[in-house]
C-alpha positions in Angstrom: -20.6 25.1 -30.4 -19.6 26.8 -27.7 -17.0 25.6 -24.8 -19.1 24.3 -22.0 -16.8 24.4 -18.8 -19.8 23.2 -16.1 -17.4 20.7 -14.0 -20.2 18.4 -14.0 -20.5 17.4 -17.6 -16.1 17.6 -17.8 -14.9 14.1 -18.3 -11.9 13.4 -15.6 -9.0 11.2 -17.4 -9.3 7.4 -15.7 -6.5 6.5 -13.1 -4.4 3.8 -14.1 -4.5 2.5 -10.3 -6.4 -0.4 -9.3 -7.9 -0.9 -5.6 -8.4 -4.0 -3.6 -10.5 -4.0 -0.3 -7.9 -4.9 1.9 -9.9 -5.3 5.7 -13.7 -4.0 6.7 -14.7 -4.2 10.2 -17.9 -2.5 12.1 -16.4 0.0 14.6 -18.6 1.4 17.4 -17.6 3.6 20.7 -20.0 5.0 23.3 -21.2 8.1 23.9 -23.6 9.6 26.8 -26.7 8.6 24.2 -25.5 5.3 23.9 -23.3 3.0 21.0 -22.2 4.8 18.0 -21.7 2.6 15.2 -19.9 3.0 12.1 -17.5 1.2 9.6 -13.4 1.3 8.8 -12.6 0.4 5.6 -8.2 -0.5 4.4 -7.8 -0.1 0.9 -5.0 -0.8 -1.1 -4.0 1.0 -4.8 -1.2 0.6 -7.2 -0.9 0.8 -10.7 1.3 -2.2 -11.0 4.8 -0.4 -11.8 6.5 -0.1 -8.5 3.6 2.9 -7.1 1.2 1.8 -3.7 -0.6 3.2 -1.4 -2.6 2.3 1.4 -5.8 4.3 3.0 -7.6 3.6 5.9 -11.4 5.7 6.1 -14.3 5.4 8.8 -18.2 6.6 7.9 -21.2 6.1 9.1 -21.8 3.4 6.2 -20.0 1.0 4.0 -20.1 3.3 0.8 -18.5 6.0 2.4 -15.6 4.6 4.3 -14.7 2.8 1.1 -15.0 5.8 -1.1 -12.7 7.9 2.3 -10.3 5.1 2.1 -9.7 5.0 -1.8 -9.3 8.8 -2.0 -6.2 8.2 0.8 -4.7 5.5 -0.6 -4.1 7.7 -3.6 -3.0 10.7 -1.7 -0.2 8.3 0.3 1.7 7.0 -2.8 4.9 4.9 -2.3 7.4 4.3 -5.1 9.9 2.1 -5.1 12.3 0.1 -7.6 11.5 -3.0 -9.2 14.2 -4.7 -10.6 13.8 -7.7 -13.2 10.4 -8.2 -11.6 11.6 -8.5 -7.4 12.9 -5.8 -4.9 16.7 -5.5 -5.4 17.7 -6.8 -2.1 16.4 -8.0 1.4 14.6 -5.7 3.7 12.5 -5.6 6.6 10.6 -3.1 8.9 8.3 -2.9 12.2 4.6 -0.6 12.6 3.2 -0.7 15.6 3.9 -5.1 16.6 4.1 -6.2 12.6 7.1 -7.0 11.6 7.4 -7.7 7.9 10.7 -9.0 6.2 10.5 -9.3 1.7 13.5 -11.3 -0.1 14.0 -10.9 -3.6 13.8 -13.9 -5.9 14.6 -15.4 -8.9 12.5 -15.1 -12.2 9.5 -17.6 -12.0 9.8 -18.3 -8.4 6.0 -16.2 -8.0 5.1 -14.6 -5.1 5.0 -16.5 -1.5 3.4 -14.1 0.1 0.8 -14.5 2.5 -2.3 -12.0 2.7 -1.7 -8.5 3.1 2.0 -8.6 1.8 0.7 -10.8 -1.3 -2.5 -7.9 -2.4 0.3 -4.7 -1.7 3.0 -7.1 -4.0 0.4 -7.6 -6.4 -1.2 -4.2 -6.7 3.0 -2.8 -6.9 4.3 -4.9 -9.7 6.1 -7.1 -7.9 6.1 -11.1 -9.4 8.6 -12.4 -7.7 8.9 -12.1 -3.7 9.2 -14.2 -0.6 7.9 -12.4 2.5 7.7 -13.3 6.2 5.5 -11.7 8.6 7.8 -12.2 11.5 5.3 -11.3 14.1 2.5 -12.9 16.1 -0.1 -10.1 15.4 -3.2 -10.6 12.6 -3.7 -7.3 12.3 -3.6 -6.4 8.5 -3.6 -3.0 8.8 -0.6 -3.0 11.2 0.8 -6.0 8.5 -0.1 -3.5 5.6 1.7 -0.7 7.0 4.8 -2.6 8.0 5.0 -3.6 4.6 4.8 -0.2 2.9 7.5 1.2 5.7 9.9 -1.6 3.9 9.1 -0.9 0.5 9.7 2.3 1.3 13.2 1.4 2.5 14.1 0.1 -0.6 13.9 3.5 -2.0 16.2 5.2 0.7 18.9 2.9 0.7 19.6 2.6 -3.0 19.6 7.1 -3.0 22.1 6.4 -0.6 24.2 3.6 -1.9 23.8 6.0 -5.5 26.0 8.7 -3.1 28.8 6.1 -2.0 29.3 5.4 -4.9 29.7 8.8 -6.7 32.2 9.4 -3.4 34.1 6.9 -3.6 34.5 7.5 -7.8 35.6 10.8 -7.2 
């Protein structure tokens, strides 16, 4: 039989990354014809071993700003190290007026998390984590965010604590 490359009958290999709806709200601005309405989906993915992203789509209806939203949130990856099942060591960062600070903790401590921090711990890999959102706002995008820009952090400070010490061994 014959090699039949029609992309339509190709199977795709299934992502290991798992999605959570994360915040859906109806959006609408006006225009000279009147109220446009559509909807903004904030989906989180991770695959559970220290990779997250988040993705935030609009569409005119419900299906499409989730499907917009999960295709992002796969584009904008984060890794970061996990280290006997927490972060290894405190952090914090600000996006937009969230601010989000994550301790590491001991082994069967769980996660005290609250909301958007506890889905993006989750969805990472993380089991063990105490989190504060230090700031007033709601807003889970702005919370979601804030949280990625400190896992992210994690990341750049131990390449850079990898360099002092190769310096300092030298």
């Amino acid at each position: 039989m014959p090699f039949n490359s029609n992309r339509r009958t190709e199977r795709r290999p299934k992502d290991d990354f798992e999605s959570r709806l994360l915040d859906l709200a109806r959006v609408s601005h006006t225009r000279a014809g009147g109220r446009k309405i559509g909807f903004r989906a904030v989906i989180i993915s991770g695959d559970k071993k220290g990779k997250v992203g988040i993705g935030m789509g609009t569409g005119q209806d419900v299906a499409a700003a989730v499907e917009k939203a999960t295709r992002l949130s796969k584009k904008s990856l984060v890794e970061f190290p996990i280290v006997e099942e927490t972060i290894p060591f405190e952090v914090s960062a600000k996006a937009g007026a969230a601010r989000i600070l994550l301790r590491p903790q001991g082994k069967g401590r769980g996660l005290v998390a609250g909301g958007t921090v506890r889905v993006i711990c989750s969805l990472g890999g993380i089991k063990n984590i105490s989190s504060k959102v230090l700031s007033r706002t709601g807003n889970k995008l702005n919370n979601a965010r804030a949280t990625i820009e400190a896992l992210k952090k994690l990341k750049v400070k131990e390449i850079k604590n990898k360099h002092a010490v190769a310096r300092t061994k030298a």
